[in-house]
Backbone as a printed PyTorch tensor [residue, N CA C, xyz], in Angstrom:
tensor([[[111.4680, 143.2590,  98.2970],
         [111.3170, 142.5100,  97.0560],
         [111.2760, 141.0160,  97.3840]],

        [[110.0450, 140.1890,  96.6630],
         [110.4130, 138.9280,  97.4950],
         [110.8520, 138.2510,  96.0290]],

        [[111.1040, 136.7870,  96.2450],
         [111.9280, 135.9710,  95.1450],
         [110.7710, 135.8000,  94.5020]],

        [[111.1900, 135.7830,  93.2080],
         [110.7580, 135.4510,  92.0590],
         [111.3700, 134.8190,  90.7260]],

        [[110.8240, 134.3680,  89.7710],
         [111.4610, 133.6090,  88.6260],
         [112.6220, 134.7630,  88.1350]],

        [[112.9380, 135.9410,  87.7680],
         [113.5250, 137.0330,  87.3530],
         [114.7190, 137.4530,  88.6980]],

        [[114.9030, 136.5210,  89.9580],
         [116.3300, 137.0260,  90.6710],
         [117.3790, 136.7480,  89.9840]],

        [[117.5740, 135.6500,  89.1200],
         [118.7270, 135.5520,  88.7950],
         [119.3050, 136.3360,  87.4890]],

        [[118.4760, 137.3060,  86.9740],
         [118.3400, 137.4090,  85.6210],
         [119.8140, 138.6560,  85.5190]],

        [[119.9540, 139.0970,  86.8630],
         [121.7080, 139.9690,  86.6250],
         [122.8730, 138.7450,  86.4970]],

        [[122.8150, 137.4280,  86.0720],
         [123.6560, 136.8550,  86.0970],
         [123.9670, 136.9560,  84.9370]],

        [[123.0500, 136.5030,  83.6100],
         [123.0200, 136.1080,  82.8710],
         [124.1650, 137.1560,  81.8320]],

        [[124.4850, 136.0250,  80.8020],
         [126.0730, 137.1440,  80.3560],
         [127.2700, 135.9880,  80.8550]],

        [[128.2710, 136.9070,  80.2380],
         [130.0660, 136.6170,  80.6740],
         [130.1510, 136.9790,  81.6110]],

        [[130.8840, 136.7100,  82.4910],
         [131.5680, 137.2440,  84.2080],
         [133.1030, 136.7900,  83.9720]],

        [[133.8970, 137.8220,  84.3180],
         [135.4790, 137.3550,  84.9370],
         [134.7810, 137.1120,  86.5560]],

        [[135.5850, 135.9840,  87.2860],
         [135.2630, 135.8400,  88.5120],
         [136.5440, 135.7850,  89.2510]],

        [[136.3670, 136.6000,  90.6950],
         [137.1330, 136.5830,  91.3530],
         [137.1020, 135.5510,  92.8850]],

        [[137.9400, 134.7820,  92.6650],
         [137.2710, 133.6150,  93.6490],
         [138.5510, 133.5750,  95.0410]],

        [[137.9150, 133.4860,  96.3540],
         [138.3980, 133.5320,  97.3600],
         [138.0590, 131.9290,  97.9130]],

        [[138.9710, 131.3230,  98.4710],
         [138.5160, 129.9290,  99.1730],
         [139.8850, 129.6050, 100.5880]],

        [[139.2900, 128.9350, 101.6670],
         [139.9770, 128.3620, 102.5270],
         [140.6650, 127.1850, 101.5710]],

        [[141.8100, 127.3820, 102.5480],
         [143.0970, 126.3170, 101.8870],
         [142.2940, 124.8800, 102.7680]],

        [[142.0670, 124.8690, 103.2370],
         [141.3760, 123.7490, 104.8130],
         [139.9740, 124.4220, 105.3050]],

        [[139.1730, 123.4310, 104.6160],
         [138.2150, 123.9140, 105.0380],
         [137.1080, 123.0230, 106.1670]],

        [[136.9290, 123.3100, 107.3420],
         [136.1110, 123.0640, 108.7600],
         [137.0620, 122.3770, 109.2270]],

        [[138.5870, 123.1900, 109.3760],
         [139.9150, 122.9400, 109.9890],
         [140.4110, 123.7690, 110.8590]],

        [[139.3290, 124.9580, 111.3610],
         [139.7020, 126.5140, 111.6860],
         [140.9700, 126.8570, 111.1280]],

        [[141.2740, 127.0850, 109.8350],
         [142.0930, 127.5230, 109.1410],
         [141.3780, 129.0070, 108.8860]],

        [[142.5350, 130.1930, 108.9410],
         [141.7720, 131.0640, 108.4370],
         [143.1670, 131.8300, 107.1550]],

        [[143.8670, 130.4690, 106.2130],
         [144.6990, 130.4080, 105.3670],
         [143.9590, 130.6950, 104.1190]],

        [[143.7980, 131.8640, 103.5630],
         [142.7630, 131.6550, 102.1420],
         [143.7520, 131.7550, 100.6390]],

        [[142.9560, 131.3980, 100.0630],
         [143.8630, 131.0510,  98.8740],
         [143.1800, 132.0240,  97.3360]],

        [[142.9970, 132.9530,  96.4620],
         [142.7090, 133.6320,  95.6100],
         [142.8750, 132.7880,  94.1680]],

        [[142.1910, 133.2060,  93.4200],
         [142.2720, 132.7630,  91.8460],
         [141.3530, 133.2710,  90.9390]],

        [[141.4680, 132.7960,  89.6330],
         [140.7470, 133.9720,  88.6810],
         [139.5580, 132.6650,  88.0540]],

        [[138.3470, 133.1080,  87.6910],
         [137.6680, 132.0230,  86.7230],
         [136.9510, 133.0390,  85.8280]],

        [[135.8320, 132.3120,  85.1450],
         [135.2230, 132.7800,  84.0370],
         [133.9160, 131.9190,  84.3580]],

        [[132.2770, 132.6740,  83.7620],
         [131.7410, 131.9310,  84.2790],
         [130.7470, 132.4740,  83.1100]],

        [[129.4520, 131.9300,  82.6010],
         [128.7630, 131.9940,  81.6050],
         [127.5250, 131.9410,  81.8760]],

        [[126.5030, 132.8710,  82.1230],
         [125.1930, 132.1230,  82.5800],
         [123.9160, 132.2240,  81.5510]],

        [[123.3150, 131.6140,  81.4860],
         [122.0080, 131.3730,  80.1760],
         [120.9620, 130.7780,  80.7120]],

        [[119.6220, 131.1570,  80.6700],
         [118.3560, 130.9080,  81.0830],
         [118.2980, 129.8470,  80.1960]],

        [[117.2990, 129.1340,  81.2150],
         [117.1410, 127.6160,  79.9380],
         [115.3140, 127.5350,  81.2300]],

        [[114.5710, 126.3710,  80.0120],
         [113.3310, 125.8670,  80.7890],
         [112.2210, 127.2910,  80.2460]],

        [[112.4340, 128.1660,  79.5320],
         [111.5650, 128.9300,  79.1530],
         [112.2640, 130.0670,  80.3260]],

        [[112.8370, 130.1470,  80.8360],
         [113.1930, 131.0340,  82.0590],
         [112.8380, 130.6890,  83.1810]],

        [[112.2390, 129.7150,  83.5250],
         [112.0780, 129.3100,  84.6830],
         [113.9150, 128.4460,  85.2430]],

        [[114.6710, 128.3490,  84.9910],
         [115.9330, 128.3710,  85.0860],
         [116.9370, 129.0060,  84.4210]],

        [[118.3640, 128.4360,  85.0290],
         [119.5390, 128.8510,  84.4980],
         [120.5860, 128.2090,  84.7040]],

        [[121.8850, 127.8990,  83.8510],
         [122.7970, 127.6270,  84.5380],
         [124.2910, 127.9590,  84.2740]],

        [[125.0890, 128.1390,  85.1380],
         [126.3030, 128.6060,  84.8140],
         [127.3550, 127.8330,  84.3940]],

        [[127.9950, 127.7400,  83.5700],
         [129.3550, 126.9390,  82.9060],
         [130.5930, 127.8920,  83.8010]],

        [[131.0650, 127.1580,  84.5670],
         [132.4900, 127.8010,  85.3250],
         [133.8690, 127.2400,  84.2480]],

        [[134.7580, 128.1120,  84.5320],
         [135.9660, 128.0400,  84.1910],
         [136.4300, 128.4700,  85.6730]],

        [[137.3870, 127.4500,  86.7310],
         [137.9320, 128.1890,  87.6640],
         [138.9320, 127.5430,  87.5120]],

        [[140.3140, 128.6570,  87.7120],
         [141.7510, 128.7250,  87.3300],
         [142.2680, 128.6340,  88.8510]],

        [[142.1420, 127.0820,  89.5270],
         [142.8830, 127.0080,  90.8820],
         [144.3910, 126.9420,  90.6770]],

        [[145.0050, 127.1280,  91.7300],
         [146.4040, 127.5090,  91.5030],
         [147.0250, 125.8340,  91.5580]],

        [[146.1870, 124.8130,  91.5160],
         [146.5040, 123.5730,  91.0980],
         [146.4210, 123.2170,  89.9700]],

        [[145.5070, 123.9610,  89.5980],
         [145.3510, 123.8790,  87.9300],
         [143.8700, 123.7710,  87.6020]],

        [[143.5790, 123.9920,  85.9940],
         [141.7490, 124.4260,  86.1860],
         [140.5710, 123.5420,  85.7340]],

        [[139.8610, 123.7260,  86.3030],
         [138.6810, 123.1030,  85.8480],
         [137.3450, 123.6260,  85.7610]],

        [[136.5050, 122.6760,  85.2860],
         [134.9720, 123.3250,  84.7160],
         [133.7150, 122.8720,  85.5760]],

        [[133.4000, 123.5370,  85.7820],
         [131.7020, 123.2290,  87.3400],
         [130.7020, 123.9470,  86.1470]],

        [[129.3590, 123.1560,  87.0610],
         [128.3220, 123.9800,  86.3160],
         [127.1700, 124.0640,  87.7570]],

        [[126.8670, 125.2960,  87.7560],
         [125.6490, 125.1340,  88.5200],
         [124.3940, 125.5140,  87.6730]],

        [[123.6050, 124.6050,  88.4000],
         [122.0030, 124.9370,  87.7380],
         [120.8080, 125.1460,  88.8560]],

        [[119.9300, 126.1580,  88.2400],
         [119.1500, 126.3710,  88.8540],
         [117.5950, 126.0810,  88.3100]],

        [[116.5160, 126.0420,  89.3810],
         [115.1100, 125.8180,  88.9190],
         [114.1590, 126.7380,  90.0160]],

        [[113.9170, 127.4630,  89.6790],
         [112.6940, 127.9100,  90.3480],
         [111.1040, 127.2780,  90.0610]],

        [[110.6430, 127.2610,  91.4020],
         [109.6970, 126.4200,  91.5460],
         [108.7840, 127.6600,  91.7870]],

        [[107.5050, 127.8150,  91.1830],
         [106.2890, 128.6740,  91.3040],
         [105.4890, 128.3960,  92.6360]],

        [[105.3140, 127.3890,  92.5750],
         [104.3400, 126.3770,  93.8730],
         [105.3640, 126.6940,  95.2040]],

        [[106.7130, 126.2760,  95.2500],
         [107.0760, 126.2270,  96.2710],
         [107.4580, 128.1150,  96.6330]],

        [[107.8980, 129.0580,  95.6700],
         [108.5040, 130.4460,  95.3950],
         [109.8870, 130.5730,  96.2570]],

        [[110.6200, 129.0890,  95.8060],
         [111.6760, 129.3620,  96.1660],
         [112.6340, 128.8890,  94.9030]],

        [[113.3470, 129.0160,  94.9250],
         [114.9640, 128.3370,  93.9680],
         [115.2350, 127.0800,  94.5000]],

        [[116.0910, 126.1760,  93.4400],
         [116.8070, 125.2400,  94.2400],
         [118.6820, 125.1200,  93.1630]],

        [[119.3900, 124.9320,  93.5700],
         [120.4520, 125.0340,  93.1650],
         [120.9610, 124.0100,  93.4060]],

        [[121.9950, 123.1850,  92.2530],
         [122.8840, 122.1340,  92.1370],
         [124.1210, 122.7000,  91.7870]],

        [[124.9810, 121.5380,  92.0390],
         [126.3970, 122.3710,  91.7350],
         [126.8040, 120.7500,  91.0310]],

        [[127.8830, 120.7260,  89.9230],
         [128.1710, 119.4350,  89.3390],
         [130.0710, 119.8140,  89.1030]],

        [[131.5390, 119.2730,  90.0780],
         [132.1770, 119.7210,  89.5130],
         [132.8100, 118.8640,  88.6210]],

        [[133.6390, 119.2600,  87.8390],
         [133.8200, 117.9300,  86.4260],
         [135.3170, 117.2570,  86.8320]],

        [[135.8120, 117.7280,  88.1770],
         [136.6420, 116.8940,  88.9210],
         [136.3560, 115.1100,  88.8320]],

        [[134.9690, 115.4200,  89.8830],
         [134.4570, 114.3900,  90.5080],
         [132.7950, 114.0130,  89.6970]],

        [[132.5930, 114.5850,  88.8390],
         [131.2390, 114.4370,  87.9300],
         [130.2440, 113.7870,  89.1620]],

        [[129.7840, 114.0910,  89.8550],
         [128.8740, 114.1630,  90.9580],
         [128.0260, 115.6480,  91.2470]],

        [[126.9780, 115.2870,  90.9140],
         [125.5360, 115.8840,  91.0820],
         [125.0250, 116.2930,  92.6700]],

        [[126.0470, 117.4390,  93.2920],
         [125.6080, 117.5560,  94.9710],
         [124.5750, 117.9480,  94.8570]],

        [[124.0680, 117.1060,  95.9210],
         [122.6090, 117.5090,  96.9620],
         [121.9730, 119.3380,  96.8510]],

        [[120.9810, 119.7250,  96.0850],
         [120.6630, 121.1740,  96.5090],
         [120.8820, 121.6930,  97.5370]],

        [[120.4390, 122.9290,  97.2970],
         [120.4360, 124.1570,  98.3170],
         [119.2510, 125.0080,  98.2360]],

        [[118.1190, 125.4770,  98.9400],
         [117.0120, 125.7500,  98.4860],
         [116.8940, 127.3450,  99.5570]],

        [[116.2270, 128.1370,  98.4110],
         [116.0090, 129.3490,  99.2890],
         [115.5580, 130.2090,  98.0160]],

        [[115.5820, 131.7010,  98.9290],
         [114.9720, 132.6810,  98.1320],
         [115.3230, 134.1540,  98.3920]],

        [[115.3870, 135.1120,  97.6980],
         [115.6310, 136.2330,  97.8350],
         [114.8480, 137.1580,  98.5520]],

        [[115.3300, 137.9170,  99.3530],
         [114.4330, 138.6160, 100.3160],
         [115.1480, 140.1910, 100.1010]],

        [[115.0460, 141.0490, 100.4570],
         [115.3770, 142.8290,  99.9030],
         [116.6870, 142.7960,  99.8740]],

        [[116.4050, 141.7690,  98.5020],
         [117.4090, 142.0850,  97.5110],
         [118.8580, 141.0360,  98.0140]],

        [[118.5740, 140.3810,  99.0830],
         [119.6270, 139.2150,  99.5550],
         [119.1700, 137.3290,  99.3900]],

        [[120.1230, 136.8280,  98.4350],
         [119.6260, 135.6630,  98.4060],
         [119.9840, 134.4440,  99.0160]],

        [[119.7890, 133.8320, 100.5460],
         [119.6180, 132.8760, 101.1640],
         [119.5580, 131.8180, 101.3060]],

        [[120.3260, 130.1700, 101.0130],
         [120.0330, 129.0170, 100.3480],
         [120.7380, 128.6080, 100.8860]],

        [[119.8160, 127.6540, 101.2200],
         [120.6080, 126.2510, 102.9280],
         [120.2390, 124.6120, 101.9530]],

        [[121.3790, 123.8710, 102.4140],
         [120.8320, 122.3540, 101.7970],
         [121.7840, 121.7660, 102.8560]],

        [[121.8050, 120.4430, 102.5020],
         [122.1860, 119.2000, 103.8350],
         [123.0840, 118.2960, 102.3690]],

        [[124.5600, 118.0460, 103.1720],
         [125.1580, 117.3860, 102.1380],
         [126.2490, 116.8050, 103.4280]],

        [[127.5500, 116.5990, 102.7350],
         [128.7310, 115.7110, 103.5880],
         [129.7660, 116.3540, 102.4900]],

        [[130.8990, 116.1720, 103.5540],
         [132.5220, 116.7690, 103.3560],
         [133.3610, 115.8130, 104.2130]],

        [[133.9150, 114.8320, 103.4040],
         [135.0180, 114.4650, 103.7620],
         [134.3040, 113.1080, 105.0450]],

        [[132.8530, 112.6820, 104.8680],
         [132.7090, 111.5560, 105.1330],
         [131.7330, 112.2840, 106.2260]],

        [[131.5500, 113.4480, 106.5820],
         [131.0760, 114.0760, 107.8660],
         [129.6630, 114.8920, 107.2080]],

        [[128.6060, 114.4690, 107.8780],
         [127.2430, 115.5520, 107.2210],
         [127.6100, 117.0670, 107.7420]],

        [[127.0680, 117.6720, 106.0310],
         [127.5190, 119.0890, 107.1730],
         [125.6960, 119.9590, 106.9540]],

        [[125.9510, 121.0180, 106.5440],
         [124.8970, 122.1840, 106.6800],
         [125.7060, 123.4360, 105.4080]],

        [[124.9710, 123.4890, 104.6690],
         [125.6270, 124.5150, 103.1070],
         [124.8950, 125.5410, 103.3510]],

        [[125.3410, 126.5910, 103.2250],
         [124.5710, 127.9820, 103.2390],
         [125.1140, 128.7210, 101.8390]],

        [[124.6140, 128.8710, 100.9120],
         [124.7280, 130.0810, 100.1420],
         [123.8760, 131.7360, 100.3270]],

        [[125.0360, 132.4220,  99.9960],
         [124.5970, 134.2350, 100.0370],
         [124.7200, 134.7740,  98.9750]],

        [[123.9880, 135.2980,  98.0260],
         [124.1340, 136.2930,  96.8740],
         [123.5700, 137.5480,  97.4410]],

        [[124.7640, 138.7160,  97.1130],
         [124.4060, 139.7640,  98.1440],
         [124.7720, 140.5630,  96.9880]],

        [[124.6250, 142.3850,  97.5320],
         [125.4160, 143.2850,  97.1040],
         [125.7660, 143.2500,  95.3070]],

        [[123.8430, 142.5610,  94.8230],
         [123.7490, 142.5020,  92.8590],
         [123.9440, 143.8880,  92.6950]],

        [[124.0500, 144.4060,  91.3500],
         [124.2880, 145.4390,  90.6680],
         [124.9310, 145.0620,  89.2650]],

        [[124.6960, 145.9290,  88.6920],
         [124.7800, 145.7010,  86.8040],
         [126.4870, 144.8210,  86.6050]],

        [[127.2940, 145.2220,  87.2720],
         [128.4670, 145.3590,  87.0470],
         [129.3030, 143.7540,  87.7440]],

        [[128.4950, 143.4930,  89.1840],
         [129.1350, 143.1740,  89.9010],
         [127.8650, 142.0000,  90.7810]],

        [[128.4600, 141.2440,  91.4700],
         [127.3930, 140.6180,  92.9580],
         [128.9340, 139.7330,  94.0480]],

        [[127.9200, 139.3130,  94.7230],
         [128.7160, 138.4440,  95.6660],
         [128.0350, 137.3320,  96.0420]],

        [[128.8970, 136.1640,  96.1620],
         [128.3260, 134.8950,  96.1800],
         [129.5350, 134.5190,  97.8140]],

        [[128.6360, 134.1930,  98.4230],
         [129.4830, 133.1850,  99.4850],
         [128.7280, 132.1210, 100.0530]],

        [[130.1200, 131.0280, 100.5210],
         [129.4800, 129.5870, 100.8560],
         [129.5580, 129.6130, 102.1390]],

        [[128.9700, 128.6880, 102.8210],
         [129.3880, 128.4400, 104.5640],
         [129.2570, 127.0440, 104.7430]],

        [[130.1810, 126.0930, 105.0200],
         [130.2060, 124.9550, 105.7970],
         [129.8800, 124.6700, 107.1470]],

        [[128.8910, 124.0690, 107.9940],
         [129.1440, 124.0160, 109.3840],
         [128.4550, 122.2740, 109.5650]],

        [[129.5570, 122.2850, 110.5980],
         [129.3430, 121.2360, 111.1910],
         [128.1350, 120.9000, 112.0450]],

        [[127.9350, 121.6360, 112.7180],
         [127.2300, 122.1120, 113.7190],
         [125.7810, 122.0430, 113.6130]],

        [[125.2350, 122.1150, 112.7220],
         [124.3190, 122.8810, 111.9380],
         [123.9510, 124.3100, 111.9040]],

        [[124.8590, 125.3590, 111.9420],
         [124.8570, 126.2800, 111.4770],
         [125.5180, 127.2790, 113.2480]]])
């Protein structure tokens, strides 16, 4: 299946979210920390996007992110922003695309004063459920 305007369309809806994160992250910490959010997603742009309203309940206490997305026809890839309402800053995309049924998305940003390399994974969709993971590297990957 290759990417198209319609990958994201199992998001759309309420989600309880179950969120996993390093306590220290590109610290080789392998200390993780659990918490609960809520997350909302709605096509906007005629469907050529979407974006999600987060509720995440850190065990510091909670706050609201939004990511948005745009699929591009010309390019037939996605690009993804993330905005958290911590720091109201608009990070740098992440651009990629779904391939059998796994979705792939690399962008170039900085952590903590240091450029790094972002990888997002949306894996393992189904009616009920998916998986989202991030990757930091220093390195470039």
């Amino acid at each position: 299946m290759s990417t198209n305007l319609h990958d994201f369309d199992f998001l759309r809806g309420a989600w309880r979210v179950h969120h996993r994160k390093l306590r220290r992250r590109l610290a080789g910490s392998n200390d993780w920390m659990e918490f609960a959010g809520t997350l909302v997603s709605k096509p906007i742009l005629g469907g050529a996007g979407n974006f999600d309203d987060n509720v995440i309940s850190e065990p510091a206490g909670e706050y609201r992110a939004l990511a948005l997305r745009r699929y591009s026809e010309r390019e037939q890839r996605w690009s993804i922003w993330w905005v958290d309402a911590r720091v109201m800053r608009l990070e740098p995309p992440v651009h990629g695309r779904f391939e059998r049924g796994v979705g792939t998305f690399f962008g170039e940003d900085a952590y903590e004063g240091r450029p790094i390399l972002v990888r997002f994974i949306w894996s393992g969709v189904t009616a009920r459920a998916a998986r989202w993971e991030q990757a930091l590297s220093l390195d470039r990957g």
